[in-house]
Biopython code that builds the backbone (N, CA, C, O; Angstrom):
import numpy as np
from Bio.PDB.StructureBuilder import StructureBuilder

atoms = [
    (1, "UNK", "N", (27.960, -0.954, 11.654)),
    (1, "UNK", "CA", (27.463, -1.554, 10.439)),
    (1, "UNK", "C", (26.267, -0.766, 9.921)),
    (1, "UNK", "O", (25.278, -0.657, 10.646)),
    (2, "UNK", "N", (26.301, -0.109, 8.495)),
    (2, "UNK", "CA", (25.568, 0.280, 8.255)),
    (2, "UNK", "C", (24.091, -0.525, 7.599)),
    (2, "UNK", "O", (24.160, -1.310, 6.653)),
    (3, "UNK", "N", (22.880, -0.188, 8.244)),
    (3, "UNK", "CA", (21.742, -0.861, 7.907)),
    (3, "UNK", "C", (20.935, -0.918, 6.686)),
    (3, "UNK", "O", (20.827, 0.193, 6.167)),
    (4, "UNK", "N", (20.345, -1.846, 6.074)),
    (4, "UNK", "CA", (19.758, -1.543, 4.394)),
    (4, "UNK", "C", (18.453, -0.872, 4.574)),
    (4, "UNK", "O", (17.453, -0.875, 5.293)),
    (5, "UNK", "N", (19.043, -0.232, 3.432)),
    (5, "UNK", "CA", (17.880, 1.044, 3.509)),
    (5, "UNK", "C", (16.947, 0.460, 2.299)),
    (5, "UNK", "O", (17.450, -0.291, 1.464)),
    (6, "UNK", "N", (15.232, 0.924, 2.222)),
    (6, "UNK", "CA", (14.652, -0.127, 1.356)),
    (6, "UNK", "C", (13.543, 1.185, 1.086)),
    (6, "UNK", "O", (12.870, 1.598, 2.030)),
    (7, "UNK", "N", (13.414, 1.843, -0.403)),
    (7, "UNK", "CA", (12.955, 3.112, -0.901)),
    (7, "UNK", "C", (12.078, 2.999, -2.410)),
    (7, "UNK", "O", (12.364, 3.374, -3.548)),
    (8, "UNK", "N", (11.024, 2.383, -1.902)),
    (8, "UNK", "CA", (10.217, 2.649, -3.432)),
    (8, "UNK", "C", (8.976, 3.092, -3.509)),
    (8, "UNK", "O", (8.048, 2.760, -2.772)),
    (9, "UNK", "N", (8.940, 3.935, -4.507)),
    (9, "UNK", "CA", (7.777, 4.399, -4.797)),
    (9, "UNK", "C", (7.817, 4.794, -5.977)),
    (9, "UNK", "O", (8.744, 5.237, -6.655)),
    (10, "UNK", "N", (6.030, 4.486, -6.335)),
    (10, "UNK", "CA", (4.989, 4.528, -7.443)),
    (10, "UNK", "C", (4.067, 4.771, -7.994)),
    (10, "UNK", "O", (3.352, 5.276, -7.129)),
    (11, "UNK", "N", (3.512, 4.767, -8.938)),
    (11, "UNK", "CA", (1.599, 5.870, -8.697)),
    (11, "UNK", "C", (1.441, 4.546, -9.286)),
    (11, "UNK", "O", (1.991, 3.731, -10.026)),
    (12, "UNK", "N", (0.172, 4.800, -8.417)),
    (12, "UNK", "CA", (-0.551, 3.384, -8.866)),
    (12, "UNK", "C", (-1.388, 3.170, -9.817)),
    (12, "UNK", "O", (-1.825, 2.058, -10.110)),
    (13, "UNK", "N", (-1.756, 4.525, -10.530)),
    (13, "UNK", "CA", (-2.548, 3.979, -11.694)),
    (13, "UNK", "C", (-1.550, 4.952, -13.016)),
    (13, "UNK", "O", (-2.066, 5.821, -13.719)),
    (14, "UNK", "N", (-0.013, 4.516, -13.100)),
    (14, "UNK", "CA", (0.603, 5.478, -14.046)),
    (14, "UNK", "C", (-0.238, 6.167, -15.265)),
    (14, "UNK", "O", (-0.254, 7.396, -15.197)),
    (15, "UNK", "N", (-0.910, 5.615, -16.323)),
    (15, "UNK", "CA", (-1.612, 6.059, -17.003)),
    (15, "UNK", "C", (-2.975, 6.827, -17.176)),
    (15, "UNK", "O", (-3.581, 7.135, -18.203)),
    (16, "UNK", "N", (-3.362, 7.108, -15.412)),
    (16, "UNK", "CA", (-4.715, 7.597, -15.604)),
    (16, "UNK", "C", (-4.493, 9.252, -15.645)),
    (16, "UNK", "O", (-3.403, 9.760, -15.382)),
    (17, "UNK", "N", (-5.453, 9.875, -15.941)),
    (17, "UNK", "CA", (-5.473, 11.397, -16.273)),
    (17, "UNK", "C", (-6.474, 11.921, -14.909)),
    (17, "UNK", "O", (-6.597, 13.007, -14.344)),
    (18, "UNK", "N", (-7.055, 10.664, -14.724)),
    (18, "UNK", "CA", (-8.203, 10.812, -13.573)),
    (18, "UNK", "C", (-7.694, 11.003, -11.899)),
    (18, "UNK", "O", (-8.236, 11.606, -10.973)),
    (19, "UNK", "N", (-6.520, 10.275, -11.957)),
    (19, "UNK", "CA", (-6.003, 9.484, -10.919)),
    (19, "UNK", "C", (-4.419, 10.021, -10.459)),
    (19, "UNK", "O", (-3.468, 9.765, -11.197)),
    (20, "UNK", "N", (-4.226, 10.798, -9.158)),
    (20, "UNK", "CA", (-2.985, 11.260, -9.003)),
    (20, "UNK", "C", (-2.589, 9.702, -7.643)),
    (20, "UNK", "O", (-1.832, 9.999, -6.719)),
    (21, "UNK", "N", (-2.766, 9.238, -7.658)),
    (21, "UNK", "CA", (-2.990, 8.051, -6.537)),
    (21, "UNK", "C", (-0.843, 7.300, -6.479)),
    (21, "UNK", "O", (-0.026, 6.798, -7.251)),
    (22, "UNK", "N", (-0.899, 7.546, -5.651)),
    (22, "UNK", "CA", (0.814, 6.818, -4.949)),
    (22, "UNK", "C", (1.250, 5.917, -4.261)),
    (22, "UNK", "O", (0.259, 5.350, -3.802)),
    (23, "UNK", "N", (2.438, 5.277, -3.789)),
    (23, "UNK", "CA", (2.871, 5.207, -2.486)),
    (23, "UNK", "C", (3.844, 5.264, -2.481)),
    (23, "UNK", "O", (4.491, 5.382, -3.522)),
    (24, "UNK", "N", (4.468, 5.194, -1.099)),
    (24, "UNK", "CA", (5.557, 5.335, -0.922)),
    (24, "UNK", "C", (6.035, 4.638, 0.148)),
    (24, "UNK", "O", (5.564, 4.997, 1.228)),
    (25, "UNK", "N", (7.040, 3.514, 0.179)),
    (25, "UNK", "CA", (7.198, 2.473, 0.677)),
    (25, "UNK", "C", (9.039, 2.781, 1.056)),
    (25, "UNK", "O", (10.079, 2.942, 0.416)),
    (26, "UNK", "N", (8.666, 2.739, 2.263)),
    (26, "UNK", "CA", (10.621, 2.670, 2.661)),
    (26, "UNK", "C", (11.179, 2.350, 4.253)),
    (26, "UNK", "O", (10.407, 2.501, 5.200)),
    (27, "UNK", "N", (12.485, 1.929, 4.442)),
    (27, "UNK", "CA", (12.872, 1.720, 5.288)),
    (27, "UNK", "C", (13.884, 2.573, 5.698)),
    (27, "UNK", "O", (14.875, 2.007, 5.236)),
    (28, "UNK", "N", (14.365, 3.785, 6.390)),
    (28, "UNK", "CA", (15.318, 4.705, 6.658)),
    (28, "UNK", "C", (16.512, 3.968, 7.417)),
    (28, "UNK", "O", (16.246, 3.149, 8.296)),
    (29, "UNK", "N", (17.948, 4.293, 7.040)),
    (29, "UNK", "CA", (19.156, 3.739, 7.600)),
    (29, "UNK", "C", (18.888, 3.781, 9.336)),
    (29, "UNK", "O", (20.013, 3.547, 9.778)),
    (30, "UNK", "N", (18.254, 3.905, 10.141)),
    (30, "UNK", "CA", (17.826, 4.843, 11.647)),
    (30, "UNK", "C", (16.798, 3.533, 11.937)),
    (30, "UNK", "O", (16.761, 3.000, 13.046)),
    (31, "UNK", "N", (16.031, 3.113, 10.884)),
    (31, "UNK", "CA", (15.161, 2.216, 11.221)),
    (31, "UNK", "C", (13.912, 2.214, 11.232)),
    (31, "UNK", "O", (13.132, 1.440, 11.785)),
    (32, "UNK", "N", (13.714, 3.208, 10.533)),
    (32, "UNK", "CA", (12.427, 3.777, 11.018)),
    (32, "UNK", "C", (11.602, 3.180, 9.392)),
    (32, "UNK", "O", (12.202, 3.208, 8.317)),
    (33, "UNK", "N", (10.186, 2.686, 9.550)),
    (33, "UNK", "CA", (9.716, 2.049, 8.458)),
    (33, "UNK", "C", (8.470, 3.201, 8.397)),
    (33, "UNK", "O", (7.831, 3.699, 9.323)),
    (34, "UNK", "N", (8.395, 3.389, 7.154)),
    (34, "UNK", "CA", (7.566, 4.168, 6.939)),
    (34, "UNK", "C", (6.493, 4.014, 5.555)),
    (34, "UNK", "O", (7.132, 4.143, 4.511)),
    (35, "UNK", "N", (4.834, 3.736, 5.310)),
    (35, "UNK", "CA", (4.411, 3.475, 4.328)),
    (35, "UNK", "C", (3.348, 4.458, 4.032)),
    (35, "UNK", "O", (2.347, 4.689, 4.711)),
    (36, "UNK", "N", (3.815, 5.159, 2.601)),
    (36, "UNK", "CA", (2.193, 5.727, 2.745)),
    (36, "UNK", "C", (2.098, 6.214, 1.848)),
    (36, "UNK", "O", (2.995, 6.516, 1.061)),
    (37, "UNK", "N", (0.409, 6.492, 1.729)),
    (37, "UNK", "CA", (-0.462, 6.374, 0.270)),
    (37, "UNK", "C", (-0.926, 7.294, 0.014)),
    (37, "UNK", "O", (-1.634, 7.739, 0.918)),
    (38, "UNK", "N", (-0.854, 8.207, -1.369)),
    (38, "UNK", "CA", (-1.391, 9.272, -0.920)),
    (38, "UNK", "C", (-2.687, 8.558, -2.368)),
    (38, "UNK", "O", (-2.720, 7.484, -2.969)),
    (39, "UNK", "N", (-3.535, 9.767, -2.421)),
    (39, "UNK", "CA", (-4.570, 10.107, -3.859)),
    (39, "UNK", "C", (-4.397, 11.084, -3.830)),
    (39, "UNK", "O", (-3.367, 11.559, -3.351)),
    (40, "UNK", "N", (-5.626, 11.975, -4.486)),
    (40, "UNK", "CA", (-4.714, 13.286, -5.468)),
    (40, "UNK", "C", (-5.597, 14.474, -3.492)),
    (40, "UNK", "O", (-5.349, 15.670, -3.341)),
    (41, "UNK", "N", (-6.219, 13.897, -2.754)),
    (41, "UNK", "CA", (-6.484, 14.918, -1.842)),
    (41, "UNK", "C", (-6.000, 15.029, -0.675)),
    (41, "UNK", "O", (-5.966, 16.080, -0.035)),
    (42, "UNK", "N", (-5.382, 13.412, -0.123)),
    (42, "UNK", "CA", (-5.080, 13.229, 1.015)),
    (42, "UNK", "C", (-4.067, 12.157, 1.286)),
    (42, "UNK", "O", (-3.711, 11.642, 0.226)),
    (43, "UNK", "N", (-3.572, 11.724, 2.171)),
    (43, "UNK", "CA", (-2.896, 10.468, 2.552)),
    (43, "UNK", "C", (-3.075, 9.655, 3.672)),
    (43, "UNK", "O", (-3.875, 10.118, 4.485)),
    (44, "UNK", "N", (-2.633, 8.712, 3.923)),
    (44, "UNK", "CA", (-2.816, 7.781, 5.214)),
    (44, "UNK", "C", (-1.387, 7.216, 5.216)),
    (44, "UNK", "O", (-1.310, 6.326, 4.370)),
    (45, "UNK", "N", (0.317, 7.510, 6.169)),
    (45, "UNK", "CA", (0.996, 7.036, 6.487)),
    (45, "UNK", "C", (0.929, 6.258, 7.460)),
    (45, "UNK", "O", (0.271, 6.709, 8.397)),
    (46, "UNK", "N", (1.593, 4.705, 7.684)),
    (46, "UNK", "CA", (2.029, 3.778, 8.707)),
    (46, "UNK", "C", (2.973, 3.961, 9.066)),
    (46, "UNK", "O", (3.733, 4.228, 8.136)),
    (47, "UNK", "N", (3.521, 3.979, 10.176)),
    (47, "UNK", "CA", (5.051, 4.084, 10.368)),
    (47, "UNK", "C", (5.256, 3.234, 11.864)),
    (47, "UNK", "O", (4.340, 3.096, 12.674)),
    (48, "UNK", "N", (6.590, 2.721, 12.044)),
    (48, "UNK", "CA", (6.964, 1.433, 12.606)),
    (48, "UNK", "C", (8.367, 1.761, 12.926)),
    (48, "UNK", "O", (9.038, 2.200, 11.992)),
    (49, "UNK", "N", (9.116, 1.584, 14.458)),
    (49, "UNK", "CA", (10.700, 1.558, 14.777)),
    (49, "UNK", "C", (11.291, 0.200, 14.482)),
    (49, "UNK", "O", (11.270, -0.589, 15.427)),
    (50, "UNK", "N", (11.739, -0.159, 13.507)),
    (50, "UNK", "CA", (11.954, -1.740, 13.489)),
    (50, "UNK", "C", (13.521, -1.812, 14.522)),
    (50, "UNK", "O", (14.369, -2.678, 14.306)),
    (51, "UNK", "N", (13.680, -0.738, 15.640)),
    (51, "UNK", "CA", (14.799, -1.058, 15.947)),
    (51, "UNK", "C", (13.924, -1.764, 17.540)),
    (51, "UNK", "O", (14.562, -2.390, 18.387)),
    (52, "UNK", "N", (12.866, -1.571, 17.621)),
    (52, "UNK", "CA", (12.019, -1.915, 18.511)),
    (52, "UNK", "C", (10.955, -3.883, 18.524)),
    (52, "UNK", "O", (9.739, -3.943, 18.339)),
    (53, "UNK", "N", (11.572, -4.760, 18.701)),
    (53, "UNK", "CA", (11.552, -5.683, 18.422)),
    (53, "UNK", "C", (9.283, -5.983, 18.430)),
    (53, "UNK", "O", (8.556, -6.592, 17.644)),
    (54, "UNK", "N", (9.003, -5.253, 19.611)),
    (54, "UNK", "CA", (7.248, -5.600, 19.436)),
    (54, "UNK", "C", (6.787, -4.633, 18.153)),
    (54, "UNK", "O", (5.941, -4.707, 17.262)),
    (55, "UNK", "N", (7.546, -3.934, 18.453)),
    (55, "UNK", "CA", (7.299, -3.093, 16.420)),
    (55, "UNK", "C", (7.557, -4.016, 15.336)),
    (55, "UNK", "O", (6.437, -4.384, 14.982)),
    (56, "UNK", "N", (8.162, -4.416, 14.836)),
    (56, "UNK", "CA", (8.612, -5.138, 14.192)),
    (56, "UNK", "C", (7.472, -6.187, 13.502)),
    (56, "UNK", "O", (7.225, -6.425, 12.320)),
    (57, "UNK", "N", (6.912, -6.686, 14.703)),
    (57, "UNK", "CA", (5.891, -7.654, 14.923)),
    (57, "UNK", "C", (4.823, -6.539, 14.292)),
    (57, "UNK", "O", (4.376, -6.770, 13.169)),
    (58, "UNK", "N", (4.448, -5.453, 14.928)),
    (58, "UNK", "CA", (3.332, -4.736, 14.402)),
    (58, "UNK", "C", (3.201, -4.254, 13.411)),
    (58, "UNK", "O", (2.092, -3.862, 13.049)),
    (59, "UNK", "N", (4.634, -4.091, 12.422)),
    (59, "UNK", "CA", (4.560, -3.909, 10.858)),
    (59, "UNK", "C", (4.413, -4.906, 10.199)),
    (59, "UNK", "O", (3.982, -4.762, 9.056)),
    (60, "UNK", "N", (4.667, -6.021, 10.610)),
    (60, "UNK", "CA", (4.094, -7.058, 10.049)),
    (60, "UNK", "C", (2.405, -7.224, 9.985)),
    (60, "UNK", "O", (1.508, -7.015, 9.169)),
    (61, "UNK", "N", (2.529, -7.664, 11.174)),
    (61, "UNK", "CA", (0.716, -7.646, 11.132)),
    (61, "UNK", "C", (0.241, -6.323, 10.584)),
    (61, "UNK", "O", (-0.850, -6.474, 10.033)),
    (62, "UNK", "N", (0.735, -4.909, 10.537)),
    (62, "UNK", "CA", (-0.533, -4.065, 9.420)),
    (62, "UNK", "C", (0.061, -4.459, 8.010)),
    (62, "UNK", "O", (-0.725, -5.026, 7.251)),
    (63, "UNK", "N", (0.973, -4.299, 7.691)),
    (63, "UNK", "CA", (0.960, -4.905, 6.386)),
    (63, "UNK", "C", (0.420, -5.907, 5.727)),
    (63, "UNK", "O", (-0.032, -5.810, 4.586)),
    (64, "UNK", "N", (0.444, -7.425, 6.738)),
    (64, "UNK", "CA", (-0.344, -8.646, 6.012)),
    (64, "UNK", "C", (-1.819, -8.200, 6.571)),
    (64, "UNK", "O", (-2.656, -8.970, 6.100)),
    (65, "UNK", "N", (-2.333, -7.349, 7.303)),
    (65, "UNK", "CA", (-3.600, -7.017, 7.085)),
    (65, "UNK", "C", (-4.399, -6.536, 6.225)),
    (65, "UNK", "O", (-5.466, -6.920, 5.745)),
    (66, "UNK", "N", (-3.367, -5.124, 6.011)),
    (66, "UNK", "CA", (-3.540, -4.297, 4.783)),
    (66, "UNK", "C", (-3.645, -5.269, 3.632)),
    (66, "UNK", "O", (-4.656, -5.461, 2.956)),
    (67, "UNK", "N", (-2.722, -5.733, 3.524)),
    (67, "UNK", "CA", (-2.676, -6.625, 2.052)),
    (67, "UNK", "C", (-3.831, -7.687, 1.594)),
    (67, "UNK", "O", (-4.447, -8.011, 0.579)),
    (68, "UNK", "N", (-3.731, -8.051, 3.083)),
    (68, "UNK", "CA", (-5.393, -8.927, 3.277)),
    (68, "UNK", "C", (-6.881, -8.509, 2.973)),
    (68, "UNK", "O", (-7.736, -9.195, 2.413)),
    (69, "UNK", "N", (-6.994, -7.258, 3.457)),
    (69, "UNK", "CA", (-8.208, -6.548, 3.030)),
    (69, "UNK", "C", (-7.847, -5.779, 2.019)),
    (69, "UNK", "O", (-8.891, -5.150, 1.844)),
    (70, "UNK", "N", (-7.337, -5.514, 1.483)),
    (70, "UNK", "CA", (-7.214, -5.294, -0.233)),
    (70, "UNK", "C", (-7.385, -6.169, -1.225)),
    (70, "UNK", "O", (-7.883, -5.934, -2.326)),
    (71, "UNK", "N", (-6.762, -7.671, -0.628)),
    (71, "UNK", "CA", (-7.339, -8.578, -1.679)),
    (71, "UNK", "C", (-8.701, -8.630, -1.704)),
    (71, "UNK", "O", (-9.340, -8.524, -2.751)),
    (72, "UNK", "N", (-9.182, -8.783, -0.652)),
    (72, "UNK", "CA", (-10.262, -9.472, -0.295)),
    (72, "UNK", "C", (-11.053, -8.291, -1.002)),
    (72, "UNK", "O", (-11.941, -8.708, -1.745)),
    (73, "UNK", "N", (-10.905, -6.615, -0.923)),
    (73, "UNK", "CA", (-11.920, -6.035, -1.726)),
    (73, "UNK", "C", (-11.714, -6.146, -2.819)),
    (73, "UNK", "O", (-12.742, -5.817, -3.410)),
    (74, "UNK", "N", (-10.577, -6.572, -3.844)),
    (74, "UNK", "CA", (-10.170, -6.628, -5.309)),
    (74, "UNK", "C", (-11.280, -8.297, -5.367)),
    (74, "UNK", "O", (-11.890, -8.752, -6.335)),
    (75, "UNK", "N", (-11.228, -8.586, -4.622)),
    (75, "UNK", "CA", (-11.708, -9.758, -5.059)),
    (75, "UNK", "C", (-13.506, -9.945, -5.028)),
    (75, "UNK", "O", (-14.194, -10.888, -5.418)),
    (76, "UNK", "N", (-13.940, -8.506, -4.334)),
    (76, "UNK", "CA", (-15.559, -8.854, -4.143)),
    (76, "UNK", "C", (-15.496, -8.190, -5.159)),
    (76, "UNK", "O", (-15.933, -8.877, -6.082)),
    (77, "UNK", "N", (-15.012, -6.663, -5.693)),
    (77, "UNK", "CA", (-15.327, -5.821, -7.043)),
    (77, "UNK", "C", (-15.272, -7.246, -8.222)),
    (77, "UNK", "O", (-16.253, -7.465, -8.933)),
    (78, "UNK", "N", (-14.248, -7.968, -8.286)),
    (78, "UNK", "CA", (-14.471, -8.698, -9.608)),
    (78, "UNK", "C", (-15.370, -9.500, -9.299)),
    (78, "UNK", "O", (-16.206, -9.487, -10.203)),
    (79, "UNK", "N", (-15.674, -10.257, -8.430)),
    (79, "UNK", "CA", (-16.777, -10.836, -8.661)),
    (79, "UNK", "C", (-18.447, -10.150, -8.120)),
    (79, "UNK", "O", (-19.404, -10.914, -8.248)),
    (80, "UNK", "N", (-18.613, -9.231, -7.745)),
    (80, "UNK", "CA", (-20.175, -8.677, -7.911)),
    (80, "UNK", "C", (-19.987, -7.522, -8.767)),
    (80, "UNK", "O", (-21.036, -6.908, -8.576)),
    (81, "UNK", "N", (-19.133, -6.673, -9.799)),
    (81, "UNK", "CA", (-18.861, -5.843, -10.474)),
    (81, "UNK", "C", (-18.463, -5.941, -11.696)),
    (81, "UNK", "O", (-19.065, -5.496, -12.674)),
    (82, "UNK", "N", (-17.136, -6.695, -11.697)),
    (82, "UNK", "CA", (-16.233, -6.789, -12.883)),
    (82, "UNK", "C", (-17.205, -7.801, -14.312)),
    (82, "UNK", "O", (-17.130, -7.716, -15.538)),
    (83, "UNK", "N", (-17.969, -8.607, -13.487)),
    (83, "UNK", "CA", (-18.813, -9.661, -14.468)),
    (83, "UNK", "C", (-19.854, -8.465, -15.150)),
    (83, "UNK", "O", (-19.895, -7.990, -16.285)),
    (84, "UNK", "N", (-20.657, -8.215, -13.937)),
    (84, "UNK", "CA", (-21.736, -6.668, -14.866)),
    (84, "UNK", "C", (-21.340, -5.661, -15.560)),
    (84, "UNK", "O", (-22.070, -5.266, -16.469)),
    (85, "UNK", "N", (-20.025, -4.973, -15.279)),
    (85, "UNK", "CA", (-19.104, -4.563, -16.705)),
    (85, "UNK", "C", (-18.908, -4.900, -17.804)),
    (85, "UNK", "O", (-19.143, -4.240, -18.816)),
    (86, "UNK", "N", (-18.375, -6.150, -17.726)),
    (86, "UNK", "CA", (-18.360, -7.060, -18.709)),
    (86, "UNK", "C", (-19.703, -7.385, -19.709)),
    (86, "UNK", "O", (-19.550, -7.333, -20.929)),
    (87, "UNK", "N", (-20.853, -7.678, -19.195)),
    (87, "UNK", "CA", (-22.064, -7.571, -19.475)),
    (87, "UNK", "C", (-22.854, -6.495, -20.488)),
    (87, "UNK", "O", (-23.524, -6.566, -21.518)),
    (88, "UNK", "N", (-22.390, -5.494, -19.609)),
    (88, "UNK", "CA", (-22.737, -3.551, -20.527)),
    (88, "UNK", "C", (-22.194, -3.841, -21.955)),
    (88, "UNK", "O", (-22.647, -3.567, -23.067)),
    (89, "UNK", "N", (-21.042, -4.506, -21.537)),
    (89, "UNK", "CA", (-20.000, -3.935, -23.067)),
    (89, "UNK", "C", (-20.175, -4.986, -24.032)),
    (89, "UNK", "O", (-19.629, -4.723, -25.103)),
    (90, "UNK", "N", (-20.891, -6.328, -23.979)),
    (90, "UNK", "CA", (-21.071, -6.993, -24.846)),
    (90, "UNK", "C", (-22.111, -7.277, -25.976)),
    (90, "UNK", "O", (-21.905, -8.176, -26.792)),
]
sb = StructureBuilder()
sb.init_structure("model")
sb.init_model(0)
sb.init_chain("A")
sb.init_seg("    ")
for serial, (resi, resn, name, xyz) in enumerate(atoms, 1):
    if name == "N":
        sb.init_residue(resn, " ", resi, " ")
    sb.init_atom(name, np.array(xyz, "f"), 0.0, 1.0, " ", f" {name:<3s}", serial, name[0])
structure = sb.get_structure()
């Protein structure tokens, strides 16, 4: 049985001129999970055997981590930043 394969990627700020910033998010038919981010100098890949059942578990937990501390910094920039921006321009 062949396994679903799961392949996307995106730049994350499409419109900036400033900003070469990516990722690249996928699951290979083999099993192998692979995530990673580049900007315009460097990258940081995760990678995970989901044919390996305590793996499995460990792409979970970096992902809802990752995702966790990303909110959590989107969420201190708007509130000790995004308001004093707002401020300049009015």
């Amino acid at each position: 049985m062949k396994k679903p394969i799961y392949n996307i990627k995106n730049f994350i700020l499409p419109d900036s001129h400033r900003s070469m910033s990516a990722y690249h998010a996928k699951v290979m038919e083999d099993g192998i999970m692979k995530l990673t981010i580049h900007d315009c100098k460097r990258s940081v890949q995760f990678k995970n055997d989901l044919n390996n059942p305590e793996e499995i578990t460990e792409a979970i937990q970096k992902l809802d981590n990752l995702a966790n501390g990303i909110l959590k910094l989107k969420e201190f920039i708007q509130a000790e930043y995004e308001q004093k921006l707002n401020e300049l321009y009015l």
